[in-house]
Each structure stands twice: as structure tokens, then as C-alpha cells.
MIDOSE-1310 file (N, C-alpha, C; in nm, 2 decimals, decimal comma, always signed):
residues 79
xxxx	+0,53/+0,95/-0,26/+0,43/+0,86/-0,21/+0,49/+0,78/-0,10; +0,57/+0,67/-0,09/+0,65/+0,64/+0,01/+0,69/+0,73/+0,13; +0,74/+0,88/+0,14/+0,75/+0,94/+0,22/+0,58/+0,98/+0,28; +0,49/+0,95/+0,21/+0,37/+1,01/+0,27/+0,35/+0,84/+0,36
xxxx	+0,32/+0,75/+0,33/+0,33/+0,61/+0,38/+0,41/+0,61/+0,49; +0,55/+0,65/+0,48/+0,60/+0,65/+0,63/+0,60/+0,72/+0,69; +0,55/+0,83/+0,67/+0,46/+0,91/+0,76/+0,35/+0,87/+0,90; +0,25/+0,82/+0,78/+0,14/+0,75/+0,82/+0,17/+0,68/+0,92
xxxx	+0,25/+0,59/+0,87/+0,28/+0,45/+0,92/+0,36/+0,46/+1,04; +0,43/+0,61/+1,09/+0,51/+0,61/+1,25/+0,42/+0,66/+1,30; +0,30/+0,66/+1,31/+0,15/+0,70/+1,37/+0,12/+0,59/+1,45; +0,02/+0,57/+1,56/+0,01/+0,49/+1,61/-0,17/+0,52/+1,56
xxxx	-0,26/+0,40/+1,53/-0,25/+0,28/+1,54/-0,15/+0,20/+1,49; -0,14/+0,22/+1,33/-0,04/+0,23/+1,22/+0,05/+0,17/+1,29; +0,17/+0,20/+1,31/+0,29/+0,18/+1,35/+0,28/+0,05/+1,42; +0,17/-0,01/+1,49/+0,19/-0,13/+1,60/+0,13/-0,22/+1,52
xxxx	+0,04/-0,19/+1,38/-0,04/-0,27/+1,30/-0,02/-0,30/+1,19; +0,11/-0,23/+1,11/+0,15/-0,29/+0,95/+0,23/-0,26/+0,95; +0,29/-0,34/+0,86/+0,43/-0,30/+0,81/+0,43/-0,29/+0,69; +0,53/-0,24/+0,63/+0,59/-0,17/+0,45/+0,70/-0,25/+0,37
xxxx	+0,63/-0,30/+0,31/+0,73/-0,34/+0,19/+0,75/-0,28/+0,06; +0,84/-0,25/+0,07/+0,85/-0,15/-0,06/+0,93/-0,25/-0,20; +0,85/-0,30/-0,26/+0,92/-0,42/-0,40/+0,99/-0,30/-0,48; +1,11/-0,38/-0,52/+1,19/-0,30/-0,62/+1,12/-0,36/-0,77
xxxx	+1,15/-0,26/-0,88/+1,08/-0,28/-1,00/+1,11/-0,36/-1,08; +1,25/-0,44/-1,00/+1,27/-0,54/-1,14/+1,26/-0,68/-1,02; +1,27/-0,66/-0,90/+1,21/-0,79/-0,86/+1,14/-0,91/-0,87; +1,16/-1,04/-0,82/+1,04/-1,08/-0,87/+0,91/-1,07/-0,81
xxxx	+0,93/-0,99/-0,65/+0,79/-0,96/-0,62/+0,70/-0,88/-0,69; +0,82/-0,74/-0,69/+0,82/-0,59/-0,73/+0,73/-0,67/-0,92; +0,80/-0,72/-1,01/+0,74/-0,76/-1,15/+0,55/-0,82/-1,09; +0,59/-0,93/-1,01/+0,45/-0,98/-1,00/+0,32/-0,83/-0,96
xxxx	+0,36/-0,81/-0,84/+0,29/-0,68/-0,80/+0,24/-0,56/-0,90; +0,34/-0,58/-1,05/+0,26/-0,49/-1,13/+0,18/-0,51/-1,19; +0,15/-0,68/-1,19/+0,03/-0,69/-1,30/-0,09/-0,76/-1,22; -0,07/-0,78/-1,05/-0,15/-0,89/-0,99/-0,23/-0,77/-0,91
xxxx	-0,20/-0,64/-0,91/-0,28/-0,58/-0,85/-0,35/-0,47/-0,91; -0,35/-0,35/-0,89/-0,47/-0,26/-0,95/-0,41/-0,17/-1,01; -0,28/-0,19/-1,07/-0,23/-0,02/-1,09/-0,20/-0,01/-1,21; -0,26/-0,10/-1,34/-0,29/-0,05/-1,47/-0,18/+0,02/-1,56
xxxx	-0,19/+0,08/-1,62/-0,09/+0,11/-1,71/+0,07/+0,17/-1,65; +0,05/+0,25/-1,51/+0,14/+0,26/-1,45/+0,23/+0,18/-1,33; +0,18/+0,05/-1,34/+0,26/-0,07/-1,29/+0,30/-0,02/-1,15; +0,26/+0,14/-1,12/+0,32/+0,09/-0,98/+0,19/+0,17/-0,87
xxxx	+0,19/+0,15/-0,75/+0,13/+0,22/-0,64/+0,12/+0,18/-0,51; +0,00/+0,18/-0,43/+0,02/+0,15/-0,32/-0,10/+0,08/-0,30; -0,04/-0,07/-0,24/-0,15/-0,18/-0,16/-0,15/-0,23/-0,06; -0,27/-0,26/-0,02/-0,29/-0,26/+0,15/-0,35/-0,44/+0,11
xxxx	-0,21/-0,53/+0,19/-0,31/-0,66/+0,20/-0,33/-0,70/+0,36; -0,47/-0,81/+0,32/-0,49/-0,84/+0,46/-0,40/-0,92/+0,52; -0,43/-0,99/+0,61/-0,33/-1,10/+0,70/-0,30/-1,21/+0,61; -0,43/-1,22/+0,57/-0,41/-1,34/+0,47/-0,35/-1,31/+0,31
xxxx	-0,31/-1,20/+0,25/-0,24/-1,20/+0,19/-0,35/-1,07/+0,07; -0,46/-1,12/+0,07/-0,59/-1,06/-0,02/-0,55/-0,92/-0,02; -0,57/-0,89/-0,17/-0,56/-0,72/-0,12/-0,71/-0,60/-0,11; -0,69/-0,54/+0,00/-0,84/-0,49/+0,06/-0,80/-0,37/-0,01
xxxx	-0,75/-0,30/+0,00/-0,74/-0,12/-0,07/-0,61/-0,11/-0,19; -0,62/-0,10/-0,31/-0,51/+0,00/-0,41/-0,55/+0,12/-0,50; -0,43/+0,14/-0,50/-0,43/+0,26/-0,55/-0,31/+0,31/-0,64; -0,34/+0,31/-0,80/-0,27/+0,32/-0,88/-0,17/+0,44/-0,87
xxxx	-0,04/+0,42/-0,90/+0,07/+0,57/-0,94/+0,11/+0,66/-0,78; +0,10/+0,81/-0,77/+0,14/+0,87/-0,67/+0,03/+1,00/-0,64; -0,09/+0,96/-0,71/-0,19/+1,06/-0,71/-0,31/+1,07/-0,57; -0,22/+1,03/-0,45/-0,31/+1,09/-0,36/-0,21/+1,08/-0,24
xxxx	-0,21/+1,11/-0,14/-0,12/+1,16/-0,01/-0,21/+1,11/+0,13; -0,15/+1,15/+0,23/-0,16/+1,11/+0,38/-0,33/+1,06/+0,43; -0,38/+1,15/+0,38/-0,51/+1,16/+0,41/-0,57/+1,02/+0,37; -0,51/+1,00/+0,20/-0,63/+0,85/+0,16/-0,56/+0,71/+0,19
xxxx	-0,38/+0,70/+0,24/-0,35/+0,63/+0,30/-0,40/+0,60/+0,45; -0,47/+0,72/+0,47/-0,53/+0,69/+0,62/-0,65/+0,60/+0,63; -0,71/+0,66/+0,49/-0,86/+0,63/+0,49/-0,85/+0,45/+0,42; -0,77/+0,42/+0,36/-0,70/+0,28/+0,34/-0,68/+0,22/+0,46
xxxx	-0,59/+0,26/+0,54/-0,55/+0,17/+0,66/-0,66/+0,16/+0,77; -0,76/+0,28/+0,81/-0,83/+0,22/+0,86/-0,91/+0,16/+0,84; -1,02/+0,12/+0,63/-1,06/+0,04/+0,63/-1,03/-0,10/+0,72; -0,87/-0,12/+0,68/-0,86/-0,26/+0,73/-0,87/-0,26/+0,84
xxx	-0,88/-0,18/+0,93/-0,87/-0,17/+1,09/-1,02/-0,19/+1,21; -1,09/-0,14/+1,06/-1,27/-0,16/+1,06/-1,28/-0,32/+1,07; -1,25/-0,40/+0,96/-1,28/-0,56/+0,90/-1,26/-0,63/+1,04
């Protein structure tokens, strides 16, 4: 999943419009992130927040690839 994400993400619009944080699991971000956002019994996935911090698109575990990280990022690119 991360390799699909930086993928994406050396793409342009992508690339000039977000950046990746990848929280480690025992962090204190990485701990908060597993229970403050959407990814349910598998504590981990991928979230898209706004500027303001809100999260606009998640997506639990590693069950989707390039295509719905696209369709994620340009929501926010729509707003």
C-alpha cells in the first residue's frame, strides 16, 4: 500500500499538492491514528486530511491500490 501511495504521489498534480506521513505503529501519532480514524479492527490504512487537519477520504487495511488512491486525492482536489 505505501508503495502504491508513492507512486501516486510522484505524479503531478499529487506531487506539488500533498505530502505523506507514514506513522509508525507504536507512535504516539501512529497509536492515536488507529483509533481516531476509520480503520476498525485493522488499526491501520490510508487517510487523506484536509489543510485543516479533518479527514476527507479513509480507507481501512491494504485492500485497494493506485486507482482509489487517485480517486481519494482528487476528491480533495475538487473541495
Amino acid at each position: 500500500m505505501i508503495r502504491a501511495v508513492r507512486a501516486v504521489l510522484s505524479e503531478e498534480p499529487y506531487h506539488s499538492r500533498f505530502t505523506l506521513d507514514v506513522l509508525g505503529w507504536e507512535t504516539e501519532k501512529g497509536r492515536h491514528a488507529q483509533t481516531a480514524y476509520c480503520f476498525g479492527r485493522e488499526r491501520h490504512g490510508f487517510v487523506v486530511l484536509s489543510a485543516e487537519g479533518a479527514p476527507v477520504a479513509c480507507r481501512a487495511g491494504h485492500d485497494y491500490g493506485e486507482a482509489e488512491i487517485r480517486a481519494d486525492l482528487d476528491r480533495v482536489l475538487r473541495r
